[in-house]
ZADO-1210 file (C-alpha; in nm, 4 decimals, padded with zeros to 6 digits):
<atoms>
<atom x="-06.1097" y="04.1944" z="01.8258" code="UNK" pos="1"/>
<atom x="-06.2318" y="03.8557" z="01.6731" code="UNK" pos="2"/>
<atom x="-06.1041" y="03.8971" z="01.3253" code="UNK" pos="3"/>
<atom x="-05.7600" y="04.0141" z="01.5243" code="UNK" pos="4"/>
<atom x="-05.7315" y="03.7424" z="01.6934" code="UNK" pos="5"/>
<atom x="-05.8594" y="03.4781" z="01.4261" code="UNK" pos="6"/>
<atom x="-05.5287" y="03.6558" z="01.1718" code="UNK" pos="7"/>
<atom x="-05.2968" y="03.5764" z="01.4906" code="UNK" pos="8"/>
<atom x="-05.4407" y="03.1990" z="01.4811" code="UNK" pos="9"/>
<atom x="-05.3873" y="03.2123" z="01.0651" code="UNK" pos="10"/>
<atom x="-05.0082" y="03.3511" z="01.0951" code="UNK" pos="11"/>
<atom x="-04.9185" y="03.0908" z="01.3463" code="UNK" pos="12"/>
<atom x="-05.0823" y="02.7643" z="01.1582" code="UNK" pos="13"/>
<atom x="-04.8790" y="02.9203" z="00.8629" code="UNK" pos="14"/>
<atom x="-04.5291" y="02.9191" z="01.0833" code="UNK" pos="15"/>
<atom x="-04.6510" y="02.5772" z="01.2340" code="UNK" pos="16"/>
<atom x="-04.7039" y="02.3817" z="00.9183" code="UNK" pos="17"/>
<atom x="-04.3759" y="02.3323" z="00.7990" code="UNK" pos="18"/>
<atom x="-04.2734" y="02.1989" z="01.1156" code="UNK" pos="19"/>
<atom x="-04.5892" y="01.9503" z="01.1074" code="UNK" pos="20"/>
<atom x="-04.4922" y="01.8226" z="00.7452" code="UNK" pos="21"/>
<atom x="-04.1117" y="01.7509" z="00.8609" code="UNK" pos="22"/>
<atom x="-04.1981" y="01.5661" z="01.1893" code="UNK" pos="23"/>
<atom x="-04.4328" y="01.3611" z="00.9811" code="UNK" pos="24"/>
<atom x="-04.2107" y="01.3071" z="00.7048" code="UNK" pos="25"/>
<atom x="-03.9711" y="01.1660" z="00.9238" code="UNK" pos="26"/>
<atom x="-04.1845" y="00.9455" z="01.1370" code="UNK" pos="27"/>
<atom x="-04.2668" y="00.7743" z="00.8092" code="UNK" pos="28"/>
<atom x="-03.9323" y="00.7657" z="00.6487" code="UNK" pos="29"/>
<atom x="-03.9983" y="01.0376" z="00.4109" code="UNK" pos="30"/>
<atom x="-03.8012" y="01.2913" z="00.2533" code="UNK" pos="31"/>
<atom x="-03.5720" y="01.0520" z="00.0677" code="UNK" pos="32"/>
<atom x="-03.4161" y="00.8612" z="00.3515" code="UNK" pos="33"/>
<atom x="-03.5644" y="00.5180" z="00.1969" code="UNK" pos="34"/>
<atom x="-03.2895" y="00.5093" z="-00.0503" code="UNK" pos="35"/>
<atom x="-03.0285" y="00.1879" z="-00.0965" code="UNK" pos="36"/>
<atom x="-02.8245" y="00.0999" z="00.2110" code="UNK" pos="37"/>
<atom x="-02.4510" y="00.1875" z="00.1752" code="UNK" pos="38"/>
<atom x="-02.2149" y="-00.1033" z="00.0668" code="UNK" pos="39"/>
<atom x="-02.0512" y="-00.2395" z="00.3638" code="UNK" pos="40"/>
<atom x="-01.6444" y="-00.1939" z="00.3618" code="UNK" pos="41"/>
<atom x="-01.4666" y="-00.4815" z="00.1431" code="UNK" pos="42"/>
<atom x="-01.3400" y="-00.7596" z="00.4052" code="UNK" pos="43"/>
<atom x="-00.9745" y="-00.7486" z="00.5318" code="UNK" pos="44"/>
<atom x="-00.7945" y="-01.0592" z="00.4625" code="UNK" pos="45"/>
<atom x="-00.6036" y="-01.2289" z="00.7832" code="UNK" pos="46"/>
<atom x="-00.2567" y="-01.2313" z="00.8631" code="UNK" pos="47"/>
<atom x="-00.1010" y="-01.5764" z="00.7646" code="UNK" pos="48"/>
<atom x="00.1060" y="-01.7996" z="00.9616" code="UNK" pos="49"/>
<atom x="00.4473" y="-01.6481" z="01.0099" code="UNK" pos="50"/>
<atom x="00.7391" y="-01.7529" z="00.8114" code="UNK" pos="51"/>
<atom x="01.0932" y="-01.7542" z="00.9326" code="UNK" pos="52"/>
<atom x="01.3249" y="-01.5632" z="00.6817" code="UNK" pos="53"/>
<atom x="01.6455" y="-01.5970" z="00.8491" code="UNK" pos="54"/>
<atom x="01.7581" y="-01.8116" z="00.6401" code="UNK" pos="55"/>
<atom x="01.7226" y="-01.5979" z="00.3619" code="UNK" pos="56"/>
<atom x="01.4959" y="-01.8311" z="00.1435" code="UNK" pos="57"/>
<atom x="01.3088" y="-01.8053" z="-00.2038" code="UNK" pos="58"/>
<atom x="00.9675" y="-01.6970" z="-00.1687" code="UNK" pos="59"/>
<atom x="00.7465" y="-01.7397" z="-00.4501" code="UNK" pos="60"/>
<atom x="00.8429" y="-01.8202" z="-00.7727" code="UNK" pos="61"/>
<atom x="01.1229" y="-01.6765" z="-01.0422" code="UNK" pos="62"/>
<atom x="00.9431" y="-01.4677" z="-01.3058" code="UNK" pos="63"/>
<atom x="01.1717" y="-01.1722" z="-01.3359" code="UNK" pos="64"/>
<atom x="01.5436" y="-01.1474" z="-01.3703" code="UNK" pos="65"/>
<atom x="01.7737" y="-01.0433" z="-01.1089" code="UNK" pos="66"/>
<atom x="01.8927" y="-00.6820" z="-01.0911" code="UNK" pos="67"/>
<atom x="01.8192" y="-00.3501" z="-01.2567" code="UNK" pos="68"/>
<atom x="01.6475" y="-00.3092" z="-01.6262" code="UNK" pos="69"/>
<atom x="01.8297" y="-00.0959" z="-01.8717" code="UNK" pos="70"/>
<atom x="01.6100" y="00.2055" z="-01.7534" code="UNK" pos="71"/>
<atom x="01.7147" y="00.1773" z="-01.3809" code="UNK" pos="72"/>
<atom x="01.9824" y="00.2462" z="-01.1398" code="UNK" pos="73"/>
<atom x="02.3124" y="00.1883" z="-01.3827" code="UNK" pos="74"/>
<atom x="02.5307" y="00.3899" z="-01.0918" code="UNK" pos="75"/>
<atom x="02.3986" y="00.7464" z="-01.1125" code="UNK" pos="76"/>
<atom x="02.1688" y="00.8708" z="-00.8770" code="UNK" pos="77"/>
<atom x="01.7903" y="00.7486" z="-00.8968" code="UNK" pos="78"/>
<atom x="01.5509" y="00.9482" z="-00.7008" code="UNK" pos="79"/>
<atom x="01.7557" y="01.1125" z="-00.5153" code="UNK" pos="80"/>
<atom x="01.9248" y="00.7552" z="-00.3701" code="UNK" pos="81"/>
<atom x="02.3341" y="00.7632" z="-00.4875" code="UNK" pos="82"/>
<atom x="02.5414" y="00.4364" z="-00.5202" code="UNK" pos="83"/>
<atom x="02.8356" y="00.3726" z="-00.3915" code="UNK" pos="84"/>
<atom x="03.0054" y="00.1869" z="-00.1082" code="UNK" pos="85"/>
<atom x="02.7348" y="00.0502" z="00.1677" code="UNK" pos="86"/>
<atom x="02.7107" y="00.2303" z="00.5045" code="UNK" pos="87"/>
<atom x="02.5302" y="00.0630" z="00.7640" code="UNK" pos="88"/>
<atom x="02.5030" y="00.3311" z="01.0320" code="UNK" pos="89"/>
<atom x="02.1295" y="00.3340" z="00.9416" code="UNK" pos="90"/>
<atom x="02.0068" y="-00.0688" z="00.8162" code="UNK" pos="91"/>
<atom x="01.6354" y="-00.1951" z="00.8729" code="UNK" pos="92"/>
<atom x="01.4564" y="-00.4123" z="00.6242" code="UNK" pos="93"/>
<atom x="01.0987" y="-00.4778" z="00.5248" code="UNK" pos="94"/>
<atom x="00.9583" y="-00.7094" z="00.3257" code="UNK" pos="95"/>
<atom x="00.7629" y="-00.7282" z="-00.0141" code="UNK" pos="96"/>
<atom x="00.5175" y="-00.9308" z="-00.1771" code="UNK" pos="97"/>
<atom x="00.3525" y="-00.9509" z="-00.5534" code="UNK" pos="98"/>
<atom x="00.1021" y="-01.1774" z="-00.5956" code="UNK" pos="99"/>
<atom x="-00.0925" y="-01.2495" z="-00.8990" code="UNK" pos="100"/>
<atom x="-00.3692" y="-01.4689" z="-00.8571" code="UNK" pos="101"/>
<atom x="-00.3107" y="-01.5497" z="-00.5106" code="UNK" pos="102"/>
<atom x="00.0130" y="-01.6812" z="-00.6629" code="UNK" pos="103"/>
<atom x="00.3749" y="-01.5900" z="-00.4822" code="UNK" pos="104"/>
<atom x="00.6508" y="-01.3905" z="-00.7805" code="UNK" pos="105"/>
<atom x="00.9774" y="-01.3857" z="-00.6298" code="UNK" pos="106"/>
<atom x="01.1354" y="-01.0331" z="-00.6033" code="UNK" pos="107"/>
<atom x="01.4955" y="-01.0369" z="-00.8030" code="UNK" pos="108"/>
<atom x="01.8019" y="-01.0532" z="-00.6029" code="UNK" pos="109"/>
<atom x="02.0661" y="-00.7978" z="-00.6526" code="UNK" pos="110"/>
<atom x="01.8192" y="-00.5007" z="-00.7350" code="UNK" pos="111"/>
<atom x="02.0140" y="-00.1779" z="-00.6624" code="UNK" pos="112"/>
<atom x="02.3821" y="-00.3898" z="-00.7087" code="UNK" pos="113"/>
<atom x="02.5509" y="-00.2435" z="-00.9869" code="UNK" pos="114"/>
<atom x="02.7796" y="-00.5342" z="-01.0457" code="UNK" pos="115"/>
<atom x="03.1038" y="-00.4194" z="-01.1898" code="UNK" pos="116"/>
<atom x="03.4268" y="-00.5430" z="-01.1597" code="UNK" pos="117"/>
<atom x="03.6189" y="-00.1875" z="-01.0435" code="UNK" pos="118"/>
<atom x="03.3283" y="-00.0449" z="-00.8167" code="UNK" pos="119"/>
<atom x="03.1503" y="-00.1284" z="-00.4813" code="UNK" pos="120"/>
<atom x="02.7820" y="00.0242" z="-00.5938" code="UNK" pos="121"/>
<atom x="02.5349" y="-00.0386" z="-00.3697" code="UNK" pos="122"/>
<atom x="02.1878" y="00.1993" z="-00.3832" code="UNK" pos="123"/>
<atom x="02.0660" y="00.2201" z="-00.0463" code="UNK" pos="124"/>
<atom x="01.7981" y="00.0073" z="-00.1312" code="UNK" pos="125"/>
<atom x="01.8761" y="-00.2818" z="-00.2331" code="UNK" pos="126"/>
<atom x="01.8074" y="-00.6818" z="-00.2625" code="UNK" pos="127"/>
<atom x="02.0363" y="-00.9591" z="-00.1849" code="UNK" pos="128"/>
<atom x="01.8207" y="-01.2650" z="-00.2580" code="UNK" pos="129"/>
<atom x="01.5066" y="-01.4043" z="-00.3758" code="UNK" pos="130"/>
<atom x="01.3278" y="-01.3351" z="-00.0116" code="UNK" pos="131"/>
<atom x="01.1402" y="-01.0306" z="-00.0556" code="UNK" pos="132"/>
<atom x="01.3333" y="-00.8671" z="00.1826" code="UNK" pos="133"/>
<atom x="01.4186" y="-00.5180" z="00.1131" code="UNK" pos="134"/>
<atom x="01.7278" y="-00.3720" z="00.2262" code="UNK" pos="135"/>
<atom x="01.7531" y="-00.0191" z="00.3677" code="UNK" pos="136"/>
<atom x="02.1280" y="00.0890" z="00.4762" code="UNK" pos="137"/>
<atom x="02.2540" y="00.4519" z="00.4795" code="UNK" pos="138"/>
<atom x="02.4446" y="00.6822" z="00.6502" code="UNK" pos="139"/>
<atom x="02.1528" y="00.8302" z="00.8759" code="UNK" pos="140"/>
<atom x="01.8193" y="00.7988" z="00.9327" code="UNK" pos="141"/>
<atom x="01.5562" y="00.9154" z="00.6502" code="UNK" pos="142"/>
<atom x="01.3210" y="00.8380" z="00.4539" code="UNK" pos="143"/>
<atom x="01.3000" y="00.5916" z="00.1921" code="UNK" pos="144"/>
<atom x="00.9565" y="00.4499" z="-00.0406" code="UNK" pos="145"/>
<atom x="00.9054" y="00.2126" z="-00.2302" code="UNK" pos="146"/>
<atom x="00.7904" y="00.4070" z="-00.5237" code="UNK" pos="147"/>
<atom x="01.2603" y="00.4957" z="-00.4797" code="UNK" pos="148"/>
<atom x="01.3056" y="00.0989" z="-00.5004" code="UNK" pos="149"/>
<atom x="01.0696" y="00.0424" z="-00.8451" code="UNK" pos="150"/>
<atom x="01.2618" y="00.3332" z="-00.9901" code="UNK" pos="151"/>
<atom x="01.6211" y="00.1552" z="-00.9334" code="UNK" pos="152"/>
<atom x="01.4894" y="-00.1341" z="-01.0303" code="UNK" pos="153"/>
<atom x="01.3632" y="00.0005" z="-01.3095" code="UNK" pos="154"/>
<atom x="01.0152" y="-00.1402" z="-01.3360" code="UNK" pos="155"/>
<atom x="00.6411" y="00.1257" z="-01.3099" code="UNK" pos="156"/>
<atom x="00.4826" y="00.1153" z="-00.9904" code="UNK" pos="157"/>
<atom x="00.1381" y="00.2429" z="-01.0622" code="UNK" pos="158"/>
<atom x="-00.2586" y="00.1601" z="-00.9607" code="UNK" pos="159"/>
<atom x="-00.2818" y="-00.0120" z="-01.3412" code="UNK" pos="160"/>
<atom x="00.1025" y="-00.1216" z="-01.3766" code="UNK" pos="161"/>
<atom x="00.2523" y="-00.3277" z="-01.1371" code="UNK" pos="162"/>
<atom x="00.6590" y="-00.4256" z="-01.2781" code="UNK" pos="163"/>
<atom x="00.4940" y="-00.4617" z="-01.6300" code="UNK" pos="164"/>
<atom x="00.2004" y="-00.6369" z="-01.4733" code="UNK" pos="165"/>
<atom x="-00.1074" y="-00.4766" z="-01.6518" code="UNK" pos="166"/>
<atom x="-00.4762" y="-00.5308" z="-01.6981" code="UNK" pos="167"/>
<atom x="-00.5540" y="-00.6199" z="-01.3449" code="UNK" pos="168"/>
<atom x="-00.7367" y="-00.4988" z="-01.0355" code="UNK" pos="169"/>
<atom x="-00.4749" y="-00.4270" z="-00.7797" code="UNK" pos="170"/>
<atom x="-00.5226" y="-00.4185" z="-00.4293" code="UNK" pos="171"/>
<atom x="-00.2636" y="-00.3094" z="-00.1635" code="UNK" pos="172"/>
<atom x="-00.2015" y="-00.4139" z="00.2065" code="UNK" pos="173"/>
<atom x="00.0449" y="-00.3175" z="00.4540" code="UNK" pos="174"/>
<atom x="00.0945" y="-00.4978" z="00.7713" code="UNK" pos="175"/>
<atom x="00.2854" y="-00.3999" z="01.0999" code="UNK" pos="176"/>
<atom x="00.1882" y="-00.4557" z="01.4461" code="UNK" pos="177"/>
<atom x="-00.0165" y="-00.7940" z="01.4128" code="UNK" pos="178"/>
<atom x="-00.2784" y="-00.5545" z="01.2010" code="UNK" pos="179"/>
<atom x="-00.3522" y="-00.5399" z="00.8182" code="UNK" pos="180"/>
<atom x="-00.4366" y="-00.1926" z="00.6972" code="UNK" pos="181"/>
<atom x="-00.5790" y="-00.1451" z="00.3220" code="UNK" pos="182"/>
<atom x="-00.3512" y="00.1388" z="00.1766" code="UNK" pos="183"/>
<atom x="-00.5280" y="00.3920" z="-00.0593" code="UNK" pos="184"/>
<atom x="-00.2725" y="00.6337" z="-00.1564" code="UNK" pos="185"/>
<atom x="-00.0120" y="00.6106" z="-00.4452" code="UNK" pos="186"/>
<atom x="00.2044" y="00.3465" z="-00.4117" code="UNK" pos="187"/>
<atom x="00.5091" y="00.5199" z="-00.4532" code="UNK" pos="188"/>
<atom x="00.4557" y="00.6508" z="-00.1747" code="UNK" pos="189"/>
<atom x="00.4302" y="00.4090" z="00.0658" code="UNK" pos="190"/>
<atom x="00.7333" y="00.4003" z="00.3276" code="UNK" pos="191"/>
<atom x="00.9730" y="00.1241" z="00.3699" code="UNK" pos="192"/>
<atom x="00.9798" y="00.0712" z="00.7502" code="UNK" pos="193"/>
<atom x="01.1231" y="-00.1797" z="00.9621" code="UNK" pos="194"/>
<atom x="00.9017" y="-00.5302" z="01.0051" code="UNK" pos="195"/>
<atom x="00.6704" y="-00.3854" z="00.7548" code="UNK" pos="196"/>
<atom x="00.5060" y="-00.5886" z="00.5321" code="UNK" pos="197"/>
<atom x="00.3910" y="-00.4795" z="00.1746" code="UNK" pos="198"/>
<atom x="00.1636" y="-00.7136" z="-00.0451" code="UNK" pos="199"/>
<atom x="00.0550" y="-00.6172" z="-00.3860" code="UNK" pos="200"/>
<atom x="-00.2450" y="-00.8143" z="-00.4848" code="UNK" pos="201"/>
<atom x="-00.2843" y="-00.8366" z="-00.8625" code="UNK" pos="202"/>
<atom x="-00.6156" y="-01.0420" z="-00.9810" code="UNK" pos="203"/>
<atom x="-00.8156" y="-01.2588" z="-00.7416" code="UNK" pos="204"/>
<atom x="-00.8522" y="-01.1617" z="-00.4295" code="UNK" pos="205"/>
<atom x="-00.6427" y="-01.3263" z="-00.1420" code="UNK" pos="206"/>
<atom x="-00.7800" y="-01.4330" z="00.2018" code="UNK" pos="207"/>
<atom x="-00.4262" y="-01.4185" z="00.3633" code="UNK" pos="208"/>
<atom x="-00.1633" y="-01.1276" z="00.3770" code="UNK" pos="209"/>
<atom x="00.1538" y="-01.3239" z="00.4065" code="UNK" pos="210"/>
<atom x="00.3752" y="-01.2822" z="00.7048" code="UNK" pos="211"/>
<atom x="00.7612" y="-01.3356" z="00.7457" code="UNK" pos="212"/>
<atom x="01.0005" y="-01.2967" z="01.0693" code="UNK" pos="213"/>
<atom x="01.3460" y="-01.2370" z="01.0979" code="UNK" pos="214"/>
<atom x="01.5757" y="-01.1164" z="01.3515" code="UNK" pos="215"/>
<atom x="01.7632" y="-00.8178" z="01.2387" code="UNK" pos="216"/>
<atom x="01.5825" y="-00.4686" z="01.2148" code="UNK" pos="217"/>
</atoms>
């Protein structure tokens, strides 16, 4: 009877001692858990003060030249976008900035404008000016990126080539809604929707997103 019951006292310090190491492992911060503290999330920048664009004004300065390279929209269709006469059934607009060093490049006016003396050729993306303001107008609702706009303009829109732009960190933010979001995901992809506000951060970082208003969609 007392070697029984001493085996029965042996099997359950066996099935007991695991349990024993594991509590005190983790009242003393064993078992690996000591290791380096995750990074904390990179800081957002703010939203900066607004900027009318009614007026339909320059931002930033010239650095490439107005309308389509060689390579993009010439009148055929790019991306599944046609050209041809506008229709404005369906017109909202968001806006775009590049910056390079904190620094302001203008987006070209007339990208997506075939200009030809016989034709009306509009893509349905399109610029008019030196704003940043991209133009959406079509014949219905749908959806339209910006990865569509780089290819009738005719410039790469990649993580490590921004318009020709190469050799420098790149950071994206999008901003709608009073809120800045860090965007991840290919930036072809990203959609063009009204009031939204892309910036493409090439270089150092920037503290402000910038902001524009204007009243049309």
């Amino acid at each position: 009877m007392k070697r029984e019951t001493s085996n029965r006292l042996e099997t359950t310090r066996a099935r007991l001692a695991p349990l024993f190491l594991l509590a005190s492992l983790a009242a003393c911060g064993g078992g690996g858990g000591d290791g380096p503290a995750p990074a904390p999330a990179p800081t957002l920048p703010s939203i900066a003060p607004a900027v009318d664009l009614n007026d339909n004004h320059q931002v930033g300065t010239s650095f490439w030249p107005n309308g389509d390279t060689a390579s993009g929209g010439q009148g055929a269709t790019v991306e599944g976008i046609p050209c041809g006469p506008m229709v404005e059934a369906y017109h909202i607009h968001s806006h775009l900035s590049i910056l390079v060093d904190g620094q302001a490049r203008s987006i070209p006016a007339a990208v997506g404008i075939v200009d030809t003396a016989t034709t009306d050729c509009h893509y349905e993306i399109h610029t008019h000016d030196l704003s940043g303001k991209l133009h959406v107008e079509g014949p219905a609702p749908g959806t339209y990126t910006l990865g569509q706009l780089f290819a009738i303009w005719g410039q790469p829109l990649t993580r490590t080539n921004v318009a020709g732009i190469t050799g420098m960190p790149v950071e994206i933010f999008i901003t709608e809604n009073n809120t800045v979001m860090r965007y991840e995901g290919d930036p072809k992809d990203i959609e063009l929707k009204s009031h939204r506000h892309i910036a493409i951060q090439l270089g150092s970082a920037i503290s402000q997103v910038p902001f524009f208003t204007w009243s049309a969609n």
